[in-house]
C-alpha positions as CSV (number, residue, x, y, z in Angstrom):
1,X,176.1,149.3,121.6
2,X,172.2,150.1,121.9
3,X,170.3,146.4,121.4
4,X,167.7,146.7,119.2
5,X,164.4,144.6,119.2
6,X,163.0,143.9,115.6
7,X,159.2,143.5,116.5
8,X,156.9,142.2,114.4
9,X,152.8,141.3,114.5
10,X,151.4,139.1,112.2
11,X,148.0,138.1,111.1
12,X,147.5,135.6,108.3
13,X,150.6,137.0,106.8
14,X,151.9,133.7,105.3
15,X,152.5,135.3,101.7
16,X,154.8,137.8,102.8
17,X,156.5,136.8,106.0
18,X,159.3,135.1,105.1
19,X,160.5,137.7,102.6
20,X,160.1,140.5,105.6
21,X,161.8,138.0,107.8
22,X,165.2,137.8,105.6
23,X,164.9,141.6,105.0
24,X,165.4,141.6,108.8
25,X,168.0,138.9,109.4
26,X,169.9,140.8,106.6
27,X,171.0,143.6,108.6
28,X,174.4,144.7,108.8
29,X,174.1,146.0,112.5
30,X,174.7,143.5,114.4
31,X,173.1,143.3,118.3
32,X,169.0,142.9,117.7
33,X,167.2,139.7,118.8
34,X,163.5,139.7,116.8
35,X,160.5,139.0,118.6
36,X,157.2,137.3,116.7
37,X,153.6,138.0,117.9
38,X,151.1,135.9,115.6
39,X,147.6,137.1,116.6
40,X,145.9,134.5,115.9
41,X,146.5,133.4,112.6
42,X,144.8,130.7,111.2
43,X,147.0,130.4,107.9
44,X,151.1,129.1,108.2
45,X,152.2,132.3,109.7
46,X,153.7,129.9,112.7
47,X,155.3,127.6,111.0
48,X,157.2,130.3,108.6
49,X,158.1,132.1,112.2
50,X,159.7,128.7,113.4
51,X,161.7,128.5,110.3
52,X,163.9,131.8,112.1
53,X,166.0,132.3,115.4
54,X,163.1,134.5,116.7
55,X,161.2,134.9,119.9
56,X,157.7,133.5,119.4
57,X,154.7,134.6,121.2
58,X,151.0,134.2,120.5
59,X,147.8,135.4,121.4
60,X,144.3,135.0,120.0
61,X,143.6,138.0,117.5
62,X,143.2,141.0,119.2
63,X,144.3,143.6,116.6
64,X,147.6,145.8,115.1
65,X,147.0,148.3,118.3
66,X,147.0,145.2,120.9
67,X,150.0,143.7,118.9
68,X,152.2,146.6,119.2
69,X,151.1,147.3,122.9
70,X,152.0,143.6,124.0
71,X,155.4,143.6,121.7
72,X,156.2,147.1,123.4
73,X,156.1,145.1,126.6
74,X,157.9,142.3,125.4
75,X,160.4,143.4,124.0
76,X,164.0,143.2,125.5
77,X,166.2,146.1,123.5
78,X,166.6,149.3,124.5
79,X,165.4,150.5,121.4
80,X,162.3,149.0,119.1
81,X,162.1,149.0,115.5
82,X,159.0,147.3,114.0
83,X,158.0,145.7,111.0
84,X,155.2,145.2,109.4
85,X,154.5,141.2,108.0
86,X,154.1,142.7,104.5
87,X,157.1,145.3,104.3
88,X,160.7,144.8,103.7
89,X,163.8,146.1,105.0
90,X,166.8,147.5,102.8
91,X,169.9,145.8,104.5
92,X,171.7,149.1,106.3
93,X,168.3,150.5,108.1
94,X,169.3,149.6,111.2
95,X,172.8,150.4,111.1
96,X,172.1,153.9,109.7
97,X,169.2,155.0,112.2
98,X,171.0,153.3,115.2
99,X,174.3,155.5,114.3
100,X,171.7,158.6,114.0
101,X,170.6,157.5,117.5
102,X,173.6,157.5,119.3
103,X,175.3,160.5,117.5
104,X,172.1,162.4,118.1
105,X,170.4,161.2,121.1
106,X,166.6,160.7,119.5
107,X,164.0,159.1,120.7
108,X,162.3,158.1,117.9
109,X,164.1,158.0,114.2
110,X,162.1,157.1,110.9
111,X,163.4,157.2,107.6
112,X,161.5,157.4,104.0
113,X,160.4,154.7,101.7
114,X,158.5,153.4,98.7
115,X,155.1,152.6,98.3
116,X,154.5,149.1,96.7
117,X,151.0,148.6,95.1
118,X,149.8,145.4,93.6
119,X,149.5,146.6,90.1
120,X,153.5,146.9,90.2
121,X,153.6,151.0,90.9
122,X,156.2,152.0,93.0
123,X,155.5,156.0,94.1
124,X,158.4,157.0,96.5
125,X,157.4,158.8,100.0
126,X,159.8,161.2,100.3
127,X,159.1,163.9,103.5
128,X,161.2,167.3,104.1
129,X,161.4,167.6,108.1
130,X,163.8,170.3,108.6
131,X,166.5,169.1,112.0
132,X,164.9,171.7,114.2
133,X,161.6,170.6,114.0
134,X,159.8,169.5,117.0
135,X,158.7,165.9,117.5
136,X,155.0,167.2,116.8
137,X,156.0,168.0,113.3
138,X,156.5,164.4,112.4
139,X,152.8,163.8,112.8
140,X,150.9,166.7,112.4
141,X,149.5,167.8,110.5
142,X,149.4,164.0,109.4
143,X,151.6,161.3,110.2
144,X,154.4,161.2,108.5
145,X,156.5,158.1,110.6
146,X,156.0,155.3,108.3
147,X,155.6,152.3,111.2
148,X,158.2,149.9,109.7
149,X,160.8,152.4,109.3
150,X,160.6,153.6,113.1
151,X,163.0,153.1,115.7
152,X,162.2,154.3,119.2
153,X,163.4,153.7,122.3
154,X,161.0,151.7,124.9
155,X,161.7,153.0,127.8
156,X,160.2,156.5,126.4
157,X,157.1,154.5,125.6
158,X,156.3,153.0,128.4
159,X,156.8,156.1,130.3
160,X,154.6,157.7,128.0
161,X,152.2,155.6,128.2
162,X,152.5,153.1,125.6
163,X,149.8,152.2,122.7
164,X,146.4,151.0,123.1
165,X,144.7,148.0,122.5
166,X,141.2,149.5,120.4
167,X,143.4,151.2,117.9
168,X,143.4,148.4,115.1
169,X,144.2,151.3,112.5
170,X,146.4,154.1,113.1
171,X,147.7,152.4,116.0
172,X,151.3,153.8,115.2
173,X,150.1,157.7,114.8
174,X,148.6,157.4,118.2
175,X,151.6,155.8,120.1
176,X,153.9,158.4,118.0
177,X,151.3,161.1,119.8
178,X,151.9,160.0,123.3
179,X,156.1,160.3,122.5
180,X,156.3,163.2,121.5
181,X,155.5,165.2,124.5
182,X,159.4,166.1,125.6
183,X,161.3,163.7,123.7
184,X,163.2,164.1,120.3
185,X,162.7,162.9,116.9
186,X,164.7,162.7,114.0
187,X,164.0,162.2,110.2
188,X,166.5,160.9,107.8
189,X,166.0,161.6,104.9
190,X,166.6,158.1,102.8
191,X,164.7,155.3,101.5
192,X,165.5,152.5,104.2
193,X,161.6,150.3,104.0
194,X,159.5,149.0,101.1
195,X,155.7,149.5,102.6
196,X,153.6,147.1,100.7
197,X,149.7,148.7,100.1
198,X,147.5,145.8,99.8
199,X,144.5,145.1,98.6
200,X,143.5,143.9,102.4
201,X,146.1,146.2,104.4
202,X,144.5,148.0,106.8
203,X,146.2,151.3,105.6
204,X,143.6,151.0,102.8
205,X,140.5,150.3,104.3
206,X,138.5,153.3,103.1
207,X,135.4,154.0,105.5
208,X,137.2,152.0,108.1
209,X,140.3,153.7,108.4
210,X,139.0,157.3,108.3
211,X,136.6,156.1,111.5
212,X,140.3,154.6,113.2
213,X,141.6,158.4,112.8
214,X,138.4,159.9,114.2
215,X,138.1,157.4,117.2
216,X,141.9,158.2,117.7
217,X,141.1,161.9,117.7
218,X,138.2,162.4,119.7
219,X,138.2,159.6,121.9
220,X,142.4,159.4,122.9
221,X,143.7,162.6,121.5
222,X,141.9,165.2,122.2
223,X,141.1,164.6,125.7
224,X,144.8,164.3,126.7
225,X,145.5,167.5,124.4
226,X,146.2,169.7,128.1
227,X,148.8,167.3,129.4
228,X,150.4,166.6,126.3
229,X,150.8,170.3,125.2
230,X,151.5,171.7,128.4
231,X,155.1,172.4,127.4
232,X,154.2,174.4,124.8
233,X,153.6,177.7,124.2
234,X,149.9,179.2,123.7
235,X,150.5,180.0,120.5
236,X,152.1,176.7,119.2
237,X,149.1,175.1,120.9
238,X,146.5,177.2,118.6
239,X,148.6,175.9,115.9
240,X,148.7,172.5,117.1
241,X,145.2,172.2,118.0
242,X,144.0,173.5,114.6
243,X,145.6,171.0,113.1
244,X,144.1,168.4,114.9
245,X,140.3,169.9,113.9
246,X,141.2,169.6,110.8
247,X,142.2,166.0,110.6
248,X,138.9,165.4,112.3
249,X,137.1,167.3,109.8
250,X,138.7,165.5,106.8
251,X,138.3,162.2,108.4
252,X,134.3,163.1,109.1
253,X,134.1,164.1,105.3
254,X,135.9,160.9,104.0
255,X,133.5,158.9,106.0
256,X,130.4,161.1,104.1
257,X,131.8,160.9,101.0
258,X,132.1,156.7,101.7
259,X,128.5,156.9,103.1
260,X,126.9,158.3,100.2
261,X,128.6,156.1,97.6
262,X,126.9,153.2,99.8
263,X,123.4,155.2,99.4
264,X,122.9,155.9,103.3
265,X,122.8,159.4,102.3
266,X,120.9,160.5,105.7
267,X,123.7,159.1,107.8
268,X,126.4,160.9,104.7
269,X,124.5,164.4,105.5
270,X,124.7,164.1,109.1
271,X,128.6,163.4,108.8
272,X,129.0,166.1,106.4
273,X,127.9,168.5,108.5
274,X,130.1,167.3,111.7
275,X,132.8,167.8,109.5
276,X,131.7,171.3,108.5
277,X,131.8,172.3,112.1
278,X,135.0,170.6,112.8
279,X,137.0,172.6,110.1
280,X,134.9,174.9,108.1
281,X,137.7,176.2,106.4
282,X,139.8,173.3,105.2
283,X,139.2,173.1,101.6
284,X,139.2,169.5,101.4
285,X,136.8,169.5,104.1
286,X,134.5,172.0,102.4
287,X,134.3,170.5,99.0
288,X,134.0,166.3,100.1
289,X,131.2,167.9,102.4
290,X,129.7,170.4,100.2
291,X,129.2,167.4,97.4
292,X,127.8,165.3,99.8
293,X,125.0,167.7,100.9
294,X,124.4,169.1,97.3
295,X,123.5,165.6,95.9
């Protein structure tokens, strides 16, 4: 039986951890040890930690994209599954993906959720990946591997090159990008994670976050786009690659349309038009930029 390492980096998560903590010591499949990195926390993230049979490291904070890079390296399993300080487990995930694993030989297996906001919605994320699809159609044309429902194996990371440290946001879509280059991933299509969107989570970090997917893009994707596409075929590439300009382009115009509402419309235009170039004809593209230079 595959061991599993349960991996999780927190940062001031006090309010939450324990509850994601028992999510994870709930789990019916039973070889996985659970390794801790607090980076840095300056709340009682710690002592919570201490109150659980896990493997506690520390550092001083450094960042999600650091965390996941050093608990990649730390870890013991032959497979990782992480968890975020804020989300929650439903008892079988493990049990369920690792059977999918071993039946099915993937690399990397994610699994659907709900979306928890603070005003007590609860939107389900289902996704539609059809068995045959290649690992490239998990994330593009956007990510669709929701972090704390992913389990992948580590050896396949490493190899690929594991994630990087300046990726605060998005770290998880860029370490998905490096896997998927001739290895095999599998969606299952049930509600195994609740992903909590807070207030201060970095998936909701406006400005911020579409700046993390262009800094991905343009300075780690795209330059890597020959040796990570070199298996494919030309066309699939043009398909591919078009993707990718648009995600730039509607991360360029999301950081416009965030400009202008702060009133630095000069430095709005000039991202407006970036984004223009990028993907001209991506409707979403065309009208955040269009309202940003017509105003």
């Amino acid at each position: 039986m595959p061991r599993v390492t349960v991996a999780l980096a927190v940062y001031n998560g006090a309010a939450t951890l324990r509850e994601a903590l028992e999510t994870v010591f709930a789990q019916t499949y039973p070889d996985y040890d659970v390794l801790v990195l607090d980076d840095g926390s300056t709340d009682d993230s710690v002592k919570i930690a201490e109150e659980f049979p896990v493997r506690l490291i520390k550092q001083p904070n450094a960042g999600l994209g650091a965390g996941r890079k050093r608990l990649t390296e730390e870890a013991t399993g032959d497979y990782i599954a992480f968890i975020d300080h804020d989300d929650f487990w439903l008892p079988q995930k493990l049990e369920l993906q690792m059977a999918d694993i071993e039946s099915g030989g993937f690399d990397l297996v994610h699994a659907d959720g709900w979306y928890i906001y603070e005003d007590g919605r609860e939107v389900p994320r289902d996704w539609s990946i059809p068995s045959i699809s290649r690992a490239w159609d998990h994330i593009l044309p956007s990510n669709r591997v929701i972090a704390s429902s992913a389990v992948y194996r580590r050896e396949a990371m490493l190899a690929a090159g594991n994630f990087v440290a300046d990726t605060v946001r998005c770290s998880d879509w860029y370490g998905w990008m490096l896997l998927a280059p001739g290895n095999r991933f599998h969606h299952r299509p049930e509600k195994l994670v609740r992903y909590n969107v807070l207030s201060t989570s970095l998936a909701n970090a406006g400005y911020r976050f579409h700046a993390a997917q262009l800094h991905i893009l343009e300075n780690h994707f795209v330059p890597k786009l020959p040796t990570l596409m070199a298996d494919l075929a030309a066309s699939e590439q043009r398909t591919y690659r078009k993707m990718i300009q648009q995600n730039i382009g509607i991360a360029l115009s999301g950081m416009a349309r965030h400009k202008r509402a702060a009133g630095e419309k000069k430095e709005a235009r000039a991202l407006a038009l970036r984004a223009l170039k990028a993907s001209p004809t991506t409707p979403k593209v065309l009208t955040r930029s269009l309202s940003v230079l017509l105003t």
